[in-house]
C-alpha positions as CSV (number, residue, x, y, z in Angstrom):
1,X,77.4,-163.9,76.7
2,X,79.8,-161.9,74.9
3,X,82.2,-159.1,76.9
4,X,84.7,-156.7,76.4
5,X,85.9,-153.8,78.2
6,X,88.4,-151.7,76.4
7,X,89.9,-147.8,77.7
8,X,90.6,-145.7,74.5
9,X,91.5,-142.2,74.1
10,X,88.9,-139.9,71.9
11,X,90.6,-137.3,70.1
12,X,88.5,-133.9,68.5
13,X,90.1,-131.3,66.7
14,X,88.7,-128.1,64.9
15,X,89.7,-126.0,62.6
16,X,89.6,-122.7,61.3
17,X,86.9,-123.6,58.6
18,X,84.9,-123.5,61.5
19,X,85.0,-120.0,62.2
20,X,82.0,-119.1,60.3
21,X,80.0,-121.0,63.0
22,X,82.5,-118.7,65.5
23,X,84.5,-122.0,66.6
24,X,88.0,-121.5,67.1
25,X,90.9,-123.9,66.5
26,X,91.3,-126.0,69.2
27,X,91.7,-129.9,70.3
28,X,90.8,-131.9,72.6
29,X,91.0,-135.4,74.0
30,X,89.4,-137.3,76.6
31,X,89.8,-141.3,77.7
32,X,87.0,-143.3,78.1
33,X,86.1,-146.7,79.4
34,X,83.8,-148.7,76.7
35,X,82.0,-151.9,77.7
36,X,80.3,-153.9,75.5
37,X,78.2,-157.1,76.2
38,X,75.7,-159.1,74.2
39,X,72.2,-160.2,75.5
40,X,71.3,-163.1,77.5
41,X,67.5,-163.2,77.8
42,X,64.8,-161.3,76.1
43,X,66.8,-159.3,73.6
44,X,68.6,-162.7,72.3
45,X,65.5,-164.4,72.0
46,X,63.5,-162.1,70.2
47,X,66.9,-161.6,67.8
48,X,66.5,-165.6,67.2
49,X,62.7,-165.3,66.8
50,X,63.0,-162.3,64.4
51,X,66.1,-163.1,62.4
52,X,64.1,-161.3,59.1
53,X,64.1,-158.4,61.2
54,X,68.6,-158.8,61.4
55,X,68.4,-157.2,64.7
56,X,71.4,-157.5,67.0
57,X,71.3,-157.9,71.1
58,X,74.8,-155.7,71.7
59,X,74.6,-153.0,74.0
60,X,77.4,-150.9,75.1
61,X,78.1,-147.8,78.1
62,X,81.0,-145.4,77.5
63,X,82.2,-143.4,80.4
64,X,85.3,-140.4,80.7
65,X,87.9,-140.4,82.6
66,X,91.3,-138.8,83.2
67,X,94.5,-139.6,84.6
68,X,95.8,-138.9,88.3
69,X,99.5,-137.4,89.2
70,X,99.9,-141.1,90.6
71,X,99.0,-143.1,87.2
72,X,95.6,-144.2,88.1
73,X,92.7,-143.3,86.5
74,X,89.5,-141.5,87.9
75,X,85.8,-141.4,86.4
76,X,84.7,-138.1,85.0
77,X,81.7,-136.7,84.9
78,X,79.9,-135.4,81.3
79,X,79.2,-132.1,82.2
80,X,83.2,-131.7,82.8
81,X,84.0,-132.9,79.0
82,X,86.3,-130.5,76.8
83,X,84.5,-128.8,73.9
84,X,84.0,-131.5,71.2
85,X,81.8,-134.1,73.4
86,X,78.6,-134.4,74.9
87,X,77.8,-132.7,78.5
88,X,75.2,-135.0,79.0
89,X,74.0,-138.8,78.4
90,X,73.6,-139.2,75.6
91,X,72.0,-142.4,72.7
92,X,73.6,-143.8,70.3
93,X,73.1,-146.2,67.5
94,X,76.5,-146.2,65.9
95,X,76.3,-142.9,66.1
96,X,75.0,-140.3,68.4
97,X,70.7,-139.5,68.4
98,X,69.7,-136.2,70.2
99,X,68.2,-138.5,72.9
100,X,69.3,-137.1,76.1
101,X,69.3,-139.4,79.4
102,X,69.4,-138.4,83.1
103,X,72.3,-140.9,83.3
104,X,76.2,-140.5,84.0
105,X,77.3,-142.7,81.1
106,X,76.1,-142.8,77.3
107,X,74.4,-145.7,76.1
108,X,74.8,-147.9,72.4
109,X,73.3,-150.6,70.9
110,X,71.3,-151.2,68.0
111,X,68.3,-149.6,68.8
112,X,65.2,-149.5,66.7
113,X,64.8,-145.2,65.6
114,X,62.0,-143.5,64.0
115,X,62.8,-142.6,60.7
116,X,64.3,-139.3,60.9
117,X,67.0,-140.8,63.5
118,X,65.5,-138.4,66.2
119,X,64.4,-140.6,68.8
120,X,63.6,-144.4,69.9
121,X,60.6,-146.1,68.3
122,X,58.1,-146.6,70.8
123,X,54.4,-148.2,70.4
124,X,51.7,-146.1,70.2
125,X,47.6,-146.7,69.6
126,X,47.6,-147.0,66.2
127,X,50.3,-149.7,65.7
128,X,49.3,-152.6,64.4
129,X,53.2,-154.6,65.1
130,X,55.2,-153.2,68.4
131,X,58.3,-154.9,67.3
132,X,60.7,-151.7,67.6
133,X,59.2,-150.9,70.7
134,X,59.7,-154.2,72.4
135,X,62.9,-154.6,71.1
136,X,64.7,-151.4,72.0
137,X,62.9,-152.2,75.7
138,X,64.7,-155.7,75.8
139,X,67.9,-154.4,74.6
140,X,67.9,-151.6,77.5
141,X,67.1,-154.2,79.7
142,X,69.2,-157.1,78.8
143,X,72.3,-156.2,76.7
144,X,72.7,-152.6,77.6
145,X,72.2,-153.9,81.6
146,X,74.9,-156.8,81.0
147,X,77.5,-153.5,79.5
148,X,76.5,-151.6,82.4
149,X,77.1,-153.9,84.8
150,X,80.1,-155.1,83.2
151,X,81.6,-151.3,83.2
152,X,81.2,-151.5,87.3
153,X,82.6,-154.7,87.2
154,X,85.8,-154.0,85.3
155,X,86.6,-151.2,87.3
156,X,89.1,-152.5,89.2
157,X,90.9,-154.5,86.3
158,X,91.5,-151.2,84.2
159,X,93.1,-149.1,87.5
160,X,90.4,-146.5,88.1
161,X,91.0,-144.6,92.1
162,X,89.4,-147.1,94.9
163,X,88.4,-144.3,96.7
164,X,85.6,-143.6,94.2
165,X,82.3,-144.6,95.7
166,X,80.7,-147.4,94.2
167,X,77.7,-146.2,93.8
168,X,79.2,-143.0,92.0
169,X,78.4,-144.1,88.4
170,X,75.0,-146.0,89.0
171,X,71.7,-145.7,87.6
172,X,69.0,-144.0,90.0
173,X,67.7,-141.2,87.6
174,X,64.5,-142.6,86.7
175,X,61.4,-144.9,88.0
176,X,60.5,-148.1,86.5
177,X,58.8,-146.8,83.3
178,X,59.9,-146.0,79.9
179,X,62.9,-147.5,78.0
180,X,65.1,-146.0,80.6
181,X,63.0,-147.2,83.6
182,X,63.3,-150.7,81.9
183,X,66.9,-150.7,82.2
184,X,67.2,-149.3,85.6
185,X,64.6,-151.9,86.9
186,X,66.7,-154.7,85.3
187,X,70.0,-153.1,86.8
188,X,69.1,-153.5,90.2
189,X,67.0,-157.4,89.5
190,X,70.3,-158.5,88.2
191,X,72.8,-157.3,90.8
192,X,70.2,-158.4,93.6
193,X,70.1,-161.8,91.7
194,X,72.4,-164.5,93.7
195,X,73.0,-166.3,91.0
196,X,74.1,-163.5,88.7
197,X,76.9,-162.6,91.5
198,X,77.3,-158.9,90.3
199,X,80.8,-157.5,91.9
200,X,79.5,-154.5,91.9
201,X,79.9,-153.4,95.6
202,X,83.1,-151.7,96.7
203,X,85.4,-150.3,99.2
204,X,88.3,-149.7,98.7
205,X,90.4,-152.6,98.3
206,X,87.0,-154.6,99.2
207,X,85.3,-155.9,96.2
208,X,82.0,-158.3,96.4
209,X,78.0,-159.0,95.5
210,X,75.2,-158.0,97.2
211,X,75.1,-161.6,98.7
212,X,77.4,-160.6,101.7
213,X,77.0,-157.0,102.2
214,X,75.6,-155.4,105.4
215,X,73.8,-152.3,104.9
216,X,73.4,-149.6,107.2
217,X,69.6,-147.9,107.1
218,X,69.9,-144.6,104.9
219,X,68.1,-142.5,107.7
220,X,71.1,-143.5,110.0
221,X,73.4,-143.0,107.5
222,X,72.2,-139.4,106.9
223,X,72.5,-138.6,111.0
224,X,75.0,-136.6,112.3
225,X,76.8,-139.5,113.8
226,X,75.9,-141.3,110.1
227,X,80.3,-141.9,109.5
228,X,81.0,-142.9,112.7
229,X,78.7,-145.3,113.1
230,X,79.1,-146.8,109.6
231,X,83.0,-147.3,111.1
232,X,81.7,-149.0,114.2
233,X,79.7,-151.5,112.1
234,X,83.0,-151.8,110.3
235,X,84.7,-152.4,113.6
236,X,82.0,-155.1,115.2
237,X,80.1,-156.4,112.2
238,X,82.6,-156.8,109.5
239,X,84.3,-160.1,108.9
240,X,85.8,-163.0,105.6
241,X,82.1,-162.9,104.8
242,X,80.5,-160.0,105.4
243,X,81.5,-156.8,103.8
244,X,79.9,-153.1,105.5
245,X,79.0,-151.3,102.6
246,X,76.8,-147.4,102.3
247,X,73.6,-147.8,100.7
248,X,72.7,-144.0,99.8
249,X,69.1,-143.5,99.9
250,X,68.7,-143.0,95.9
251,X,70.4,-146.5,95.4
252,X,67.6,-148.0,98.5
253,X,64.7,-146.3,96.4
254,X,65.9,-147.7,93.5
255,X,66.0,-151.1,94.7
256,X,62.6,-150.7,95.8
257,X,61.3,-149.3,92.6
258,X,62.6,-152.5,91.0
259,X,60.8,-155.1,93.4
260,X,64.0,-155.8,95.1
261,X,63.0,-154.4,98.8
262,X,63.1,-157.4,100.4
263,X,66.8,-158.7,99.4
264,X,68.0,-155.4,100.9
265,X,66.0,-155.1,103.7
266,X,67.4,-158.7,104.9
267,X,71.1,-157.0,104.6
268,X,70.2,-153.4,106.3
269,X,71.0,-152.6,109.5
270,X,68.0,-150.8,111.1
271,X,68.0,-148.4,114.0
272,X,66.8,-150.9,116.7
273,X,69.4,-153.6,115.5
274,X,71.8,-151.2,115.3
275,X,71.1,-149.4,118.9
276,X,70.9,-152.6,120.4
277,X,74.2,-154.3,118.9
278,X,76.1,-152.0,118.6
279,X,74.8,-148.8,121.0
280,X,73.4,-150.1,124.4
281,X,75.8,-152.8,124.9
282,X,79.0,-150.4,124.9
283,X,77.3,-147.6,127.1
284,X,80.7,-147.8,129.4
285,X,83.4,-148.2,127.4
286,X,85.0,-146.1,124.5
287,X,83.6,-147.3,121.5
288,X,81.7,-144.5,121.0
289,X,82.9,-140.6,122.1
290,X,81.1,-138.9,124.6
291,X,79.7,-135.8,122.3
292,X,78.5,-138.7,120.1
293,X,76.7,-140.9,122.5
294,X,74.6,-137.6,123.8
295,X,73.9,-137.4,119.9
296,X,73.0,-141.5,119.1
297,X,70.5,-140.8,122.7
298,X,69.3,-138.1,121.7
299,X,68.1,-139.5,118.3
300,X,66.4,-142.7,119.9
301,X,64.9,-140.3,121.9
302,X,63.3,-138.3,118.9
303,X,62.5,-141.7,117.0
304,X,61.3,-143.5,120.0
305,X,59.3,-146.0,118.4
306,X,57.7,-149.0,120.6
307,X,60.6,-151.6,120.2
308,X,63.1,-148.1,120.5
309,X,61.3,-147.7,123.8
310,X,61.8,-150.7,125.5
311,X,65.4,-150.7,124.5
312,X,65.9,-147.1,126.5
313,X,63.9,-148.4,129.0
314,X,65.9,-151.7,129.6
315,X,69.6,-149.5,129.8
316,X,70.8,-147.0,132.2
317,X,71.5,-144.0,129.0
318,X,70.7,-141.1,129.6
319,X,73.3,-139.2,131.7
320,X,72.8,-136.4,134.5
321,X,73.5,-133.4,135.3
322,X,76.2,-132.7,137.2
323,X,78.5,-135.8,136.5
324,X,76.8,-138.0,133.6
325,X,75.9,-140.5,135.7
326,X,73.8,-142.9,133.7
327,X,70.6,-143.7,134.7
328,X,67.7,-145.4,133.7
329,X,64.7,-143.5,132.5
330,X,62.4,-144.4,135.4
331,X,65.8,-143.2,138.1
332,X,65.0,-139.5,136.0
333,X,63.4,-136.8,138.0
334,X,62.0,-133.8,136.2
335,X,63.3,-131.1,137.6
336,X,60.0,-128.8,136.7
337,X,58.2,-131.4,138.8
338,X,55.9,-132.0,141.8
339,X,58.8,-133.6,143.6
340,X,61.8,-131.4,142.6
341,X,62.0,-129.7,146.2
342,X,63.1,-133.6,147.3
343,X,65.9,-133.4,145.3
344,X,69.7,-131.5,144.5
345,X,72.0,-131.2,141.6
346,X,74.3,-133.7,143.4
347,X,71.9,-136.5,143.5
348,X,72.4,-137.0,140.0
349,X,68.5,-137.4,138.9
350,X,67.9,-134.4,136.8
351,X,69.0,-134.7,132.8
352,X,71.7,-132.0,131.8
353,X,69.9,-128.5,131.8
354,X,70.4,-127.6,128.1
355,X,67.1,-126.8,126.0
356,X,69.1,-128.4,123.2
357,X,69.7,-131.7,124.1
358,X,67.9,-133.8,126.8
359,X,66.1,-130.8,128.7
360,X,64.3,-129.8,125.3
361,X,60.5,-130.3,126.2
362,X,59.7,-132.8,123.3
363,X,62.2,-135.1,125.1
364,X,61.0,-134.6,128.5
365,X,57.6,-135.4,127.6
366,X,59.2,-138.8,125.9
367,X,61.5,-139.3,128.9
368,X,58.1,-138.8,131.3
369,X,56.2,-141.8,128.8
370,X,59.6,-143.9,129.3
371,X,59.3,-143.6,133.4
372,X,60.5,-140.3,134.5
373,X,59.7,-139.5,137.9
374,X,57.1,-136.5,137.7
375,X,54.9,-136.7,140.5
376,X,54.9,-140.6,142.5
377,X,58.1,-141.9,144.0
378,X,59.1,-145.4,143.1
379,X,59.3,-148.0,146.6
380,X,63.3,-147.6,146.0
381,X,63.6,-143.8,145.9
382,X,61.1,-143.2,148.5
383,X,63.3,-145.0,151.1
384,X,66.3,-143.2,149.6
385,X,64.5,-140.1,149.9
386,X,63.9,-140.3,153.5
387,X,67.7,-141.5,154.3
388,X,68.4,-138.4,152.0
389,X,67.5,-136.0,154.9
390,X,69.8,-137.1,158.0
391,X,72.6,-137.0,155.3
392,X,71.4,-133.8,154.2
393,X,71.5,-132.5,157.7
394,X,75.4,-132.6,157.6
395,X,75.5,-129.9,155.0
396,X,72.7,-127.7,155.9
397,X,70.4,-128.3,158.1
398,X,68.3,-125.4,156.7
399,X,68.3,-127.3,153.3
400,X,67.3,-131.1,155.9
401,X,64.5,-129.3,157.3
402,X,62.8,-127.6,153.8
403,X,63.4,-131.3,152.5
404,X,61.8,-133.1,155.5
405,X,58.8,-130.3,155.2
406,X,58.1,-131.4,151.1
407,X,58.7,-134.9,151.9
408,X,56.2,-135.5,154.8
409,X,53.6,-133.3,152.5
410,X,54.7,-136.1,150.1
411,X,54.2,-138.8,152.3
412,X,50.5,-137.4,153.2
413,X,49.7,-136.7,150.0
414,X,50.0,-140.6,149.1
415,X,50.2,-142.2,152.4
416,X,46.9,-144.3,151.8
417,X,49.0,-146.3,148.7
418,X,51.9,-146.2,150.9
419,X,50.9,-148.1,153.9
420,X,48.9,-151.1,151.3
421,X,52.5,-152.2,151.1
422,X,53.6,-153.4,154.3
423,X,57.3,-153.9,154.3
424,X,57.7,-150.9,152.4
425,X,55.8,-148.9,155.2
426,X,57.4,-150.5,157.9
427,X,61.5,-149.8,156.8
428,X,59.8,-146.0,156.0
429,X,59.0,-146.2,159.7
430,X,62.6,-147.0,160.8
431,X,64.8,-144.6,159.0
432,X,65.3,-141.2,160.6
433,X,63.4,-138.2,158.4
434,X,61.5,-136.3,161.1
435,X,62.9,-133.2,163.1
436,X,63.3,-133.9,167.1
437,X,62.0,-131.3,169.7
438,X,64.9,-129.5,170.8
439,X,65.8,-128.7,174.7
440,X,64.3,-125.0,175.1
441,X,66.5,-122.6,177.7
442,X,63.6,-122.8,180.2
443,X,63.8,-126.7,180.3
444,X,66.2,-127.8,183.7
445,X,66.0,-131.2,183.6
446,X,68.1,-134.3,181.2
447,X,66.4,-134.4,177.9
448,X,65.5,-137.2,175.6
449,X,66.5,-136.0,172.3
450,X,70.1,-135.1,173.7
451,X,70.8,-139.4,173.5
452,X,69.8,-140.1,169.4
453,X,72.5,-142.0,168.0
454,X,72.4,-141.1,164.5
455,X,72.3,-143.6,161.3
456,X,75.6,-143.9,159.4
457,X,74.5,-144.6,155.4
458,X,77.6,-146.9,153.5
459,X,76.9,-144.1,150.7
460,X,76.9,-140.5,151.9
461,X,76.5,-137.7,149.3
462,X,78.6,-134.5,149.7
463,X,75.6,-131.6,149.7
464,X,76.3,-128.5,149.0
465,X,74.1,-125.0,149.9
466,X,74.9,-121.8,148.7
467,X,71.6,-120.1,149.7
468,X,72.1,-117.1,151.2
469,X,69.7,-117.5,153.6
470,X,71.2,-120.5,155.3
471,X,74.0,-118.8,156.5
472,X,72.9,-118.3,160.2
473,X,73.9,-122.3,162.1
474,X,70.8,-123.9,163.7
475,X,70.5,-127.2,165.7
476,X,68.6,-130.3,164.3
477,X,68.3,-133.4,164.7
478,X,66.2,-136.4,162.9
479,X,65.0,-139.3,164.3
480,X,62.5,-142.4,163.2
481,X,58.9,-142.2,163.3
482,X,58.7,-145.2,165.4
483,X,60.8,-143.9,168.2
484,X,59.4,-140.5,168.8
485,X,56.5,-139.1,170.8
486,X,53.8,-136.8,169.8
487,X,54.6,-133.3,171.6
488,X,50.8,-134.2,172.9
489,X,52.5,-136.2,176.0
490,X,56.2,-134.3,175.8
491,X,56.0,-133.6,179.5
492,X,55.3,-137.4,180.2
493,X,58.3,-138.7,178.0
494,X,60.7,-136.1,177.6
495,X,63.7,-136.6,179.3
496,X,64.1,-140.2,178.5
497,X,63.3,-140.0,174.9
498,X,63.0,-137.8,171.8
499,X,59.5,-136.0,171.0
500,X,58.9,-135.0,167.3
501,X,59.0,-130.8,166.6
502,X,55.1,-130.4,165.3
503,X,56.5,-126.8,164.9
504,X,59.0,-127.8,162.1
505,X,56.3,-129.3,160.0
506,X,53.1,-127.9,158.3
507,X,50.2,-127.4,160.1
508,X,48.1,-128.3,157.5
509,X,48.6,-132.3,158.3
510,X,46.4,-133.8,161.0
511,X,48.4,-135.8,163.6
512,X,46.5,-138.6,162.7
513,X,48.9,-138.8,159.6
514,X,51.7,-139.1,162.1
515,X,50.0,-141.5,163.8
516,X,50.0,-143.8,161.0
517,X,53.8,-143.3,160.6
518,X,54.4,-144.7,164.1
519,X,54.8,-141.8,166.3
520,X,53.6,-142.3,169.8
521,X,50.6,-140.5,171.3
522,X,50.4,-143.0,174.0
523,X,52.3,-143.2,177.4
524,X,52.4,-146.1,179.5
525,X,52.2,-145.4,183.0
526,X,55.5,-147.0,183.7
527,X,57.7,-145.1,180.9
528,X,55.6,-141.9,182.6
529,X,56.7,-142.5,185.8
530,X,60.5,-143.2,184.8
531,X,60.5,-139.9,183.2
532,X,59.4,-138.8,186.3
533,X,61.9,-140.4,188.2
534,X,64.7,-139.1,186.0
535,X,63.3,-135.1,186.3
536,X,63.0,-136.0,190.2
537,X,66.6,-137.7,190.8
538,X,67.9,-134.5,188.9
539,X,66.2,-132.4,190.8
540,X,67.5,-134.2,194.1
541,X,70.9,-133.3,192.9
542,X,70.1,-129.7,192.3
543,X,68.0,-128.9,194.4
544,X,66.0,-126.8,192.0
545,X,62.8,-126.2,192.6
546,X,60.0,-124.5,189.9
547,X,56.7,-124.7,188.8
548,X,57.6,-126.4,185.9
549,X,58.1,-129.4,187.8
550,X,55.3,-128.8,189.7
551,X,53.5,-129.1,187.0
552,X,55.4,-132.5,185.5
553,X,54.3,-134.2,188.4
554,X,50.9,-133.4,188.3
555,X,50.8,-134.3,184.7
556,X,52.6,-137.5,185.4
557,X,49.8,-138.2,188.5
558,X,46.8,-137.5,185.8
559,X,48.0,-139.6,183.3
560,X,48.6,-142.8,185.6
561,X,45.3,-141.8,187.1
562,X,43.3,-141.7,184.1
């Protein structure tokens, strides 16, 4: 193959024997970078087949450019040309046709023209010989590709600015169709072809073929976090052989378009690779800024395709309101639930309240499909719920008691799926949730619910209540299912141990609910009769005497009767 890359200066001057077509004296001069390159393929072959026809397979591209303040030279576009030369792409066969192209460079070579030098011969019905057309299609796509390839190539040799995209001054304009599709098709074969090597890809200093670049997917690039993340893939991905380069969508399509999808596809970072090399796995540390990781969340969110799903699903990601504590979807709660009452801002299980970002109801209805607690408590919170309430109690014990009210209608709501799993049922039964019968003014006598030692949790939230309403200090206390009495047999069992305060909790629930949670309805007569013995030996010391007591003891001497 022949090649040549040359920058000249173009000079035009007019003057004033133009005035009649009301041109001024002026001049003008503009540099250009000229590349020229013979065929290697079809266009050579059909000049060696058709040597009557004295055809030649030399292309050529021309493109401006100007001078910085530095000495370098930057690419110019047409449209920016001084009066003289063509603002637009422009044909040429030696000299210029009035064939306009969509292209940012001109375009030469010995094209076959119809007779009046207006436009390219093309084939139509009636031809009998389509020669001219099949040549001037072969010279687009074999010699004029090799010149325009060639231009990107010698970029760097003839000291045009690094910081000019790569992609800047490359053919996208058309489809595949037409002389001008022809050549854009073969552009993007021949820099996709490993053997051919094209150094067409660059940044900044970093020049190299498509063989070991790493894209990043156009629809990420055009995200708001599209920079940064092209300069973490720099950070992680980019080594001696591999080389991050943008891919704007134009250039993808065009690669398409030319039957090249899969060679780019193979070097494209999509957005599940990309979440889960570069995303997920630095959650925790400062790769990525905080504004941007609600941004890169909130996207997988929106394009939360199966594989995207499982990814989210796998990670604690999405953070909470009030401290950005990450949590796993399925440790969410919505906070418009069924089981919102169970919970406060400082449990950290409701997404940040913002319409805009996680609380927007498209997400929340994704964030329910990925596990979000809605309306059923998983095994792990249900136990945490039910610790939730004696720590509760140390704040407020207004807010303990409204939480132990929505969380035993929770429990009856699903106590038959509850109590299938046995373990599960049984530490329910042991953790201190329900309210304690507290000693009334009339009662004389020691009381069982004065002794309750309470739980202390290794992890204690610090509550807080502002409700007005709460203001006013009450007394409560919480105890285990399986250590209190039914207030059925309180008179039998009361000063030795606690009795659960039916008054506390709905009325609604039968007490055969709290039956199944372990609390007693049964007194044996030996536990009746040391209550009885503890009221009595009080008494002794006292020497009170009522009708209360009166009363115990016959209830005491019915119950061992019966």
């Amino acid at each position: 193959m022949i090649d040549l890359s040359i920058l000249i200066q173009v000079s035009v001057e007019a003057n004033s024997k133009l005035i009649n077509f009301k041109i001024t004296s002026c001049s003008s001069s503009t540099s250009w970078i000229v590349t020229w390159a013979s065929g290697t393929s079809r266009s050579k072959d059909l000049a060696l087949k058709s040597s009557t026809k004295r055809v030649l397979p030399l292309g050529s591209v021309a493109c401006p450019v100007t001078k910085t303040e530095d000495g370098l030279y930057k690419t110019s576009s047409l449209k920016d040309l001084p009066f003289g030369f063509y603002h637009s792409s422009h044909v040429f066969c030696y000299l210029p046709l009035p064939v306009e192209t969509s292209f940012p460079v001109h375009l030469n070579g010995s094209f076959a023209v119809t007779s009046d030098r207006r436009r390219l011969s093309c084939k139509t019905v009636d031809d009998k010989d389509s020669f001219d057309s099949d040549w001037n299609e072969a010279l687009m796509g074999d010699a004029v590709c090799n010149a325009y390839i060639l231009f990107l190539e010698n970029r760097i040799h003839l000291g045009l600015d690094k910081n000019e995209p790569y992609f800047q001054h490359w053919p996208f304009q058309y489809g595949k169709d037409g002389n001008f599709g022809k050549l854009q098709t073969a552009f993007y074969q021949q820099i996709s072809d490993k053997q051919r090597n094209a150094q067409v890809f660059r940044r900044d200093d970093k020049i190299t073929s498509i063989t070991y670049c790493q894209f990043l997917d156009s629809a990420l690039m055009e995200t708001k976090f599209g920079e940064e993340a092209f300069n973490v893939l720099r950070q992680f991905l980019e080594d001696d052989n591999t080389k991050i380069m943008k891919l704007p969508r134009d250039i993808q399509n065009s690669f398409q378009d030319a039957g090249c999808v899969d060679v780019v596809k193979q070097r494209t970072l999509n957005n599940i690779a990309f979440f889960s090399k570069l995303v997920f796995p630095h959650l925790t540390d400062d790769v990525w800024a905080q504004n941007t990781m609600d941004v890169l969340m909130l996207y997988a969110i929106d394009n939360a395709s199966d594989k995207m799903c499982n990814l989210l699903k796998e990670h604690k990601c999405i953070p909470t309101a009030p401290n950005r504590i990450l949590r796993h979807p399925s440790e969410l709660v919505d906070r418009k639930g069924l089981l919102n009452s169970l919970f406060k801002e400082e449990d950290e299980r409701f997404v940040i309240l913002d319409s805009n970002t996680y609380s927007k109801p498209t997400r929340m209805t994704t964030l329910a499909r990925l596990g979000m607690i809605t309306s059923k408590l998983s095994e792990n919170l249900l136990i945490d719920r039910a610790k939730s309430i004696q720590n509760l109690a140390a704040t407020c014990a207004h807010c303990a008691l409204d939480r132990c009210v929505q969380f035993v209608r929770y429990l009856n709501r699903e106590i038959t799926s509850i109590e299938q799993n046995h373990q599960l049922f049984s530490e329910l039964k042991s953790i201190q949730f329900l309210p304690v019968k507290s000693k009334s003014k009339e009662w004389e006598w020691p009381w069982g619910g004065d002794s309750i030692t309470k739980s202390i949790e290794s992890r204690r939230l610090q509550y807080k209540c502002s409700n007005e309403n709460h203001k006013q200090s009450i007394s409560v206390q919480f105890e285990s299912p399986q250590k209190l009495y039914s207030n059925t047999v309180l008179e039998l069992v009361c000063s030795i141990r606690p009795v659960l305060d039916r008054l506390c909790l709905p009325m609604d629930i039968y007490a055969q609910f709290f039956g199944k949670l372990g609390v007693m309805n049964n007194v044996s007569p030996s536990l009746a009769l040391e209550n009885l013995l503890v009221i009595s030996t009080d008494f002794g010391k006292t020497e009170k005497r009522s009708t209360k007591s009166e009363s115990i003891a016959s209830t005491v001497l019915q119950s061992i009767n019966s």
